[in-house]
C-alpha positions in Angstrom: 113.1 11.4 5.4 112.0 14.9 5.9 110.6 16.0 9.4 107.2 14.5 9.6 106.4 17.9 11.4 106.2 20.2 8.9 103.0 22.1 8.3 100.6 23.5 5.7 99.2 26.8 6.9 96.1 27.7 4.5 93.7 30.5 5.1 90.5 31.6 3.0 91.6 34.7 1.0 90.8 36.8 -2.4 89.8 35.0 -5.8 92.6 32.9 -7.1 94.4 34.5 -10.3 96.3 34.1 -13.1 98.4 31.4 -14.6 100.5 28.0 -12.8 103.0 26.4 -14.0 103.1 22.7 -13.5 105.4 19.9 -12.9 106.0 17.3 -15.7 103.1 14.6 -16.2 104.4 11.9 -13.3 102.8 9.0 -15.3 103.9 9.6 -18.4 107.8 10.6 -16.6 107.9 6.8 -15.3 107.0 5.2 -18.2 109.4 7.9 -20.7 112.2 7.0 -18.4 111.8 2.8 -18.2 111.2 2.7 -22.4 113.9 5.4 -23.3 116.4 2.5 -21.5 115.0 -0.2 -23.3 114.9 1.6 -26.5 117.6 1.5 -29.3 119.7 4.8 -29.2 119.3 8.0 -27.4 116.5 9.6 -26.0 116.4 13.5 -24.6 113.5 13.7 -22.6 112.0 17.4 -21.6 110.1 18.8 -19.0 110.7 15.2 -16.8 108.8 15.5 -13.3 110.9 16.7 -10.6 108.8 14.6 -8.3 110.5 12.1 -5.6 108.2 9.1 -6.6 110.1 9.7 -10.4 113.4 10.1 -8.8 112.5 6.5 -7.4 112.6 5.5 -11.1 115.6 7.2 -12.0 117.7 6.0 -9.2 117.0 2.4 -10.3 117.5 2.8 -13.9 121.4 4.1 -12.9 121.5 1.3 -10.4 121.1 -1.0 -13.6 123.9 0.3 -15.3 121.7 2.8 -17.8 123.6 5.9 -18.8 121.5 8.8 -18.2 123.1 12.2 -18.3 121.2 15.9 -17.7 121.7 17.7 -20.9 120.5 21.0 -19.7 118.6 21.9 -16.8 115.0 20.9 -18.1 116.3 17.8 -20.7 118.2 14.3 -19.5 119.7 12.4 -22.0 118.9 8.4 -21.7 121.3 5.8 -23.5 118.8 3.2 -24.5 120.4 -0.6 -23.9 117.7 -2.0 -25.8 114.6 -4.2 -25.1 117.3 -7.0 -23.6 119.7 -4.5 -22.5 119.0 -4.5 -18.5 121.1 -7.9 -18.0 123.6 -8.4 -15.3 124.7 -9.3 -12.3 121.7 -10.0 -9.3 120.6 -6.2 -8.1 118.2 -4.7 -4.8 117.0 -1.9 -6.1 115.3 0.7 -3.6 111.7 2.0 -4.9 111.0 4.2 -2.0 107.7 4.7 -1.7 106.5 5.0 -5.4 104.3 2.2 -6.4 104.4 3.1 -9.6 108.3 2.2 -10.1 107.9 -0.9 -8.2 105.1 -2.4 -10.1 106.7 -1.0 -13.6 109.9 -2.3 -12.9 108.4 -6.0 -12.1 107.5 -5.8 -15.8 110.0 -4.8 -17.3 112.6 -6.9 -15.3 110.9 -10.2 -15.7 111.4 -10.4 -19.0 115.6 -9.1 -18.5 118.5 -12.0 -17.9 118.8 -10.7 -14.3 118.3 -12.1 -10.6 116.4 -8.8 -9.0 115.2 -7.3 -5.5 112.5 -4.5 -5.2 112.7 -3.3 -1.9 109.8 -0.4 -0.2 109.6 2.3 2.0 106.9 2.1 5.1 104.8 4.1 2.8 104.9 0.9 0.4 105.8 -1.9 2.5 101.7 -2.4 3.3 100.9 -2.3 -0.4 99.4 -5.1 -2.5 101.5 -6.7 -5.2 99.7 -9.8 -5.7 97.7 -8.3 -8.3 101.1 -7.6 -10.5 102.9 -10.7 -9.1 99.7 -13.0 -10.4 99.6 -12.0 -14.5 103.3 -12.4 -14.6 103.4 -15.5 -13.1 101.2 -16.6 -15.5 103.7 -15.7 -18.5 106.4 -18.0 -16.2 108.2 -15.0 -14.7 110.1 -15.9 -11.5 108.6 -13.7 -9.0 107.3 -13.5 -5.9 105.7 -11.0 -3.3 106.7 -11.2 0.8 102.8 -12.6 1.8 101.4 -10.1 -0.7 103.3 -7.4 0.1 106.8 -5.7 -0.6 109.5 -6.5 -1.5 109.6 -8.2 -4.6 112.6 -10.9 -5.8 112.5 -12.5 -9.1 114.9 -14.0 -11.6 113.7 -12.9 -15.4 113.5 -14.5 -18.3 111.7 -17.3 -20.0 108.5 -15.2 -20.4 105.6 -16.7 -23.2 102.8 -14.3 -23.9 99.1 -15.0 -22.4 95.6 -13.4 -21.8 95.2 -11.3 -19.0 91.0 -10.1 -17.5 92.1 -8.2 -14.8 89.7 -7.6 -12.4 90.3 -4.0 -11.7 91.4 -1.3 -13.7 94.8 -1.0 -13.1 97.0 0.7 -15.4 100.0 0.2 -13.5 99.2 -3.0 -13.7 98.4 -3.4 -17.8 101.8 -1.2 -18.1 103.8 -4.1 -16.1 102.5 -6.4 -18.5 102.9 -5.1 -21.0 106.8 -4.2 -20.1 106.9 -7.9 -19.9 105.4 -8.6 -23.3 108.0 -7.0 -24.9 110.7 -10.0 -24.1 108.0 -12.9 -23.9 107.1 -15.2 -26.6 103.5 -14.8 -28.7 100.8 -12.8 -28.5 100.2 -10.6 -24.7 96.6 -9.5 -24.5 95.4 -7.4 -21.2 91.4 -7.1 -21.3 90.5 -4.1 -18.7 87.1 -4.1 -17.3 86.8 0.0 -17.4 89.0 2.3 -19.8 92.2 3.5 -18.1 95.0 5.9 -19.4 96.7 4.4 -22.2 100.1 6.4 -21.5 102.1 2.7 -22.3 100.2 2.2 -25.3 101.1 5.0 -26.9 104.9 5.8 -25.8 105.1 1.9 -27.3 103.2 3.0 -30.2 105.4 5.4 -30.8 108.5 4.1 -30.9 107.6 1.0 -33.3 106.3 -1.6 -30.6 103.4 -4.0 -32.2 101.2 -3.0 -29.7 97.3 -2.2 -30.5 94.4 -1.1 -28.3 90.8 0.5 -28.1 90.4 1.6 -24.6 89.3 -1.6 -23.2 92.0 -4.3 -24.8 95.7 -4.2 -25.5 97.9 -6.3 -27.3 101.5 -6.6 -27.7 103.1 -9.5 -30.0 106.5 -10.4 -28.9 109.4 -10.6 -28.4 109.9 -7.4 -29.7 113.4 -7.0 -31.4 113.8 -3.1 -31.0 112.7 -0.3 -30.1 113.5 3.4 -31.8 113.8 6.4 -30.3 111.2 9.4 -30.9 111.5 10.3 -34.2 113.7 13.3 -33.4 115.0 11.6 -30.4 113.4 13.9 -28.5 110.5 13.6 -25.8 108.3 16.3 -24.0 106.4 15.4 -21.1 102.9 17.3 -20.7 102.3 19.2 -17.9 100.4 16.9 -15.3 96.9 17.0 -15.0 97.1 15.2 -11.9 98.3 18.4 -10.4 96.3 21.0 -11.9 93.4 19.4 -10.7 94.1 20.5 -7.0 94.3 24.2 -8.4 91.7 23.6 -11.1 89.3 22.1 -7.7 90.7 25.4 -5.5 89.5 27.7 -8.6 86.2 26.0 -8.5 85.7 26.3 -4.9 86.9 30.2 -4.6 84.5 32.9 -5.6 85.5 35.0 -8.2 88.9 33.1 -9.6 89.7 32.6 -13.1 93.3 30.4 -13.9 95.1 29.4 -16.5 97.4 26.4 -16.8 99.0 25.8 -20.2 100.3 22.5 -22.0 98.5 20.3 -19.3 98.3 16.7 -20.3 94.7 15.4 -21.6 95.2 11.7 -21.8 91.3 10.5 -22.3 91.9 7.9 -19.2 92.9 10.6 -17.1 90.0 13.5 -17.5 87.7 11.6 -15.3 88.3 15.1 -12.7 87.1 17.0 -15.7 84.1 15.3 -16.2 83.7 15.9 -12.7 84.0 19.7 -12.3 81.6 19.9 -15.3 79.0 17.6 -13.6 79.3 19.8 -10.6 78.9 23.3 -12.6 82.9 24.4 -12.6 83.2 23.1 -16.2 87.1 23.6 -17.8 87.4 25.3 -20.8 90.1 23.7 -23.1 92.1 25.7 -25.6 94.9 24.8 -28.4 94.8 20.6 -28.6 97.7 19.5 -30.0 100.2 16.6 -29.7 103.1 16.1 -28.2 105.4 12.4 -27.4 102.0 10.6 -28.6 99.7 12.5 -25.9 97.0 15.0 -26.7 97.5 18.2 -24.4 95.8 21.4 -24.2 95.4 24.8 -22.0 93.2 24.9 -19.5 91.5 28.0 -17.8 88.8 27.2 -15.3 86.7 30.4 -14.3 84.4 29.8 -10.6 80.9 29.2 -11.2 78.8 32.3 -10.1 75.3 32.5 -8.6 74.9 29.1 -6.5 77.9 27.8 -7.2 78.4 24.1 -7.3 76.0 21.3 -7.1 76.1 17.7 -6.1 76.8 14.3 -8.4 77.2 11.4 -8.3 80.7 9.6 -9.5 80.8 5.7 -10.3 81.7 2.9 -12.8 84.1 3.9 -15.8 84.3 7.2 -14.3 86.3 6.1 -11.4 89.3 4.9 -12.8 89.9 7.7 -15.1 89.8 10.3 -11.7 91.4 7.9 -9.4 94.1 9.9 -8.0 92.0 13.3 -7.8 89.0 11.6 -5.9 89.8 13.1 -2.6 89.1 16.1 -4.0 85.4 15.1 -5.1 85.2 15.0 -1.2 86.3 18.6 -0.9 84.1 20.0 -3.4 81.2 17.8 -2.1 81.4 19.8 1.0 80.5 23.2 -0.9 77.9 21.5 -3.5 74.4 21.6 -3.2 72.6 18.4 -2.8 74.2 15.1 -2.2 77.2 13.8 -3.6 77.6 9.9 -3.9 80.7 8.2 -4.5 80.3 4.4 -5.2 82.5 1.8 -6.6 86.1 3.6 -5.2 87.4 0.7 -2.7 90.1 0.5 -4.9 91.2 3.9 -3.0 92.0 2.3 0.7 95.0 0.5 -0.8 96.6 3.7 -2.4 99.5 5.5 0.0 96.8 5.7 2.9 92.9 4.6 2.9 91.9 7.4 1.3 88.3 7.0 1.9 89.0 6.6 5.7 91.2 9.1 6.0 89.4 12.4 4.0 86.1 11.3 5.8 87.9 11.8 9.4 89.4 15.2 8.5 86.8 16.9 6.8 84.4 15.8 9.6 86.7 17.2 11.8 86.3 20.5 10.0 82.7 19.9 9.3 81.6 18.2 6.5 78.4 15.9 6.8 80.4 13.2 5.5 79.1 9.3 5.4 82.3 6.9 5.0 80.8 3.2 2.6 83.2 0.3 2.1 83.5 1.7 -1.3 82.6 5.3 -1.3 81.4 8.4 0.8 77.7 10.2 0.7 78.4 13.6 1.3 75.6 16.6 2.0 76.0 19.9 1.3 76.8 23.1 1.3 78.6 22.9 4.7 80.6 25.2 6.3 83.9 24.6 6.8 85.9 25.0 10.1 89.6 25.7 10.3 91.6 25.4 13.8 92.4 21.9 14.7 95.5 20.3 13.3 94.9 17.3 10.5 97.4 15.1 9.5 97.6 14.1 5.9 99.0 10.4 6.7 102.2 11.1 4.8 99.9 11.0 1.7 100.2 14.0 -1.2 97.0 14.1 -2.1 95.2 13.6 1.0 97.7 17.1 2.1 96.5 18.7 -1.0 93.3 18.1 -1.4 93.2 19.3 2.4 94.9 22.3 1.6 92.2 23.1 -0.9 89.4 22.9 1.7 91.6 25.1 3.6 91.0 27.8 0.8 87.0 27.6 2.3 87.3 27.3 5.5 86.7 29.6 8.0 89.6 30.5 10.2 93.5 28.9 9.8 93.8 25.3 8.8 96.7 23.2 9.6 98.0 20.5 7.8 101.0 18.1 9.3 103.1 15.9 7.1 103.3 18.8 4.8 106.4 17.2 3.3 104.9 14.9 1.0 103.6 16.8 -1.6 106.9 16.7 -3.1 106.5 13.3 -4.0 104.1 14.5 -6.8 103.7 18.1 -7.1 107.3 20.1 -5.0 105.8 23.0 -6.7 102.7 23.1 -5.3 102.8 25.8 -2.5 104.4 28.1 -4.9 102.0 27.5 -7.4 99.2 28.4 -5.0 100.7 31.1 -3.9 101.6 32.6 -7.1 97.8 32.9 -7.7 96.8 34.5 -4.7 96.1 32.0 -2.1 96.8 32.3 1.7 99.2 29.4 1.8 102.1 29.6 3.9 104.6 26.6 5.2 106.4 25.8 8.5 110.2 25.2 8.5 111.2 21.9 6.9 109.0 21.5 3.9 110.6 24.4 1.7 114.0 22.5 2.3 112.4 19.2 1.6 110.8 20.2 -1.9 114.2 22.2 -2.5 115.9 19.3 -2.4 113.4 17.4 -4.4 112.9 19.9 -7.5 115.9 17.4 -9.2 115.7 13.9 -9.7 118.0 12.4 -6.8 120.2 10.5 -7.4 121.3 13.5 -9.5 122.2 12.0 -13.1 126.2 12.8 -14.3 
């Protein structure tokens, strides 16, 4: 691993401007790569994230004996083995720290004629897996959790379809399911209690899987004897909105920016951040919808509210799962909005990489936020200013570093951000994107080399 010593160095400077390019919708990259190897034929899939977390995936498809090959430098080429083609010997397969891959791969391999290992990294290890371990069990998969946690062993096979109410709005969860469905007898059905992005739905949907949904139900009737490529064999990942909302929330906080971000992802589970900006009086304007691998995307350009600037709201039920993974920077623009911003219903975020409620609250009251932490949520008043100086850690979690970046953008003085390093497990480009629209960001030796290293999928594919 990278030297946990490396730094963010972020400064307030001039209105952010002009147009990002962004990394390859991570979601969607996961779930392309797992369903081009079960699929029937060959699969070229473009504009894959060049994020670690997807290199994870890739590294254990190879492990299993897929074929994956980079056709140019933005396309890899995926031999499909077909919905029972991931049989073989016993395997350990290393996940890292992407809980998306382990949990994904749980599906889709208890449902394979193969004895299997998942094994984590620290960053994973403390993770629940109950909560995937539980629904397969009840289709008869052979799996069990270490006392909740990582790793995972299992033996697939036998697998008979069942009715799933999850409890929380998981779509990692639904997705491993769902991968499961497609090698288990009868009728799946997941019931979600709040709409969540549909990405598995409709890369199923796509390439000829009996699978039906409305936001809120899905159902998949196996087993499912094939699956077909794309209809041109081709797949383009959308740009991830994940990551353009950490410059879209920077845009909205700096006076007098105006950005552009093209072909960005719009999946309607996933515009819950969105919503939010609008709410808070930074609304995204959203040009030339179109379609593209069964996902709607669309250009983006987010111009900084003038006059007053933003104002408080408040953020709960359906709207939390669809802005899960951009909810520490709610806490960020909190700080700068008038009024008071409530977050309520969020507990799901102190089991992601860190607890993310725990962990924004300390830092930005260490730079000056007036910032309540609740088991499930914060209260934050503002405007506050912001204070730069003193060095916060981000926990070795990318979004807690970038969203701390951002409030870097406002603060007064230098902030410093350690553990720097992980923001190329979602988002290596991320301090050149910034950059390349004006920001005062600037990083200590060690991170450059570590998102270097991380703009290919490692293990590198043949």
């Amino acid at each position: 691993m990278p030297d946990r010593s490396s730094r963010l160095h972020v400064a307030a400077g001039p209105p952010l401007r002009g147009e990002a390019l962004l990394p390859g919708d991570k979601s969607v990259s996961h779930r392309a790569l797992l369903l081009a190897a079960v699929a029937d034929g060959s699969t070229a899939i473009h504009g894959l994230s060049s994020s670690i977390d997807v290199s994870r995936t890739l590294g254990c498809l190879l492990a299993l004996g897929v074929p994956i090959a980079r056709a140019t430098d933005e396309t890899l080429r995926v031999e499909g083995r077909g919905p029972r083609g991931l049989a073989g010997p016993p395997v350990t397969l290393d996940c890292g720290d992407s809980g998306t891959t382990m949990r994904l791969l749980a599906g889709l391999l208890a449902g394979q004629d193969r004895a299997f290992r998942l094994e984590a990294h620290a960053g994973l290890a403390g993770r629940p897996m109950e909560r995937v371990v539980a629904p397969l069990t009840a289709m008869g998969a052979r799996i069990r959790a270490t006392e909740g946690r990582p790793p995972l062993t299992g033996e697939g096979g036998g697998l008979h379809g069942a009715e799933h109410a999850l409890r929380l709005a998981s779509a990692q969860v639904g997705s491993a399911i769902l991968l499961a469905a497609l090698n288990a007898e009868g009728a799946t059905t997941v019931v979600y209690p709040a709409p969540v992005r549909d990405h598995t739905e409709r890369l199923l949907a796509a390439m000829g899987a009996p699978v039906r949904w409305d936001g809120r139900v899905s159902r998949l009737d196996g087993p499912v004897a094939g699956l077909r490529p794309p209809a041109d064999g081709r797949l383009t990942v959308p740009g991830d909105l994940s990551g353009a909302a950490f410059l879209l929330a920077a845009a909205a906080l700096v006076p007098g920016s105006d950005i552009r971000l093209a072909g960005v992802g719009l999946n309607p589970g996933r515009t819950g951040i969105l919503d939010i900006l609008e709410a808070m009086g930074a609304p995204v304007a959203i040009s030339g919808w179109r379609v593209e691998g069964g996902e709607p995307v669309g250009d983006l350009r987010l111009q900084a509210p003038p006059g007053g600037g933003l104002v408080a709201a408040t953020v709960r039920g359906d709207l939390v799962p669809r802005a899960i993974d951009e909810l520490p920077l709610l806490a960020v623009l909190a700080t700068q909005a008038r009024g008071l911003t409530r977050l309520q219903g969020a507990a799901e975020l102190r089991v992601k990489e860190t607890d993310r409620l725990a962990v924004m609250a300390e830092a930005l009251g260490r730079m000056g936020a007036d910032i309540r932490l609740r088991d499930d949520g914060w209260e934050i008043q503002g405007p506050t200013p912001l204070r730069g100086g003193a060095h916060l850690d981000g926990q070795g979690d990318h979004r807690v570093v970038m969203a701390l970046a951002v409030a870097g953008l406002v603060a007064e003085g230098r902030t410093v951000i350690d553990g720097a390093e992980r923001v190329a497990d979602s988002f290596p480009g991320f301090v050149t994107a910034l950059q390349g629209l004006g920001a005062s960001v600037t990083v200590a030796a060690g991170l450059a080399a570590s998102a270097a290293a991380s703009a290919a999928p490692a293990p590198a594919a043949p």
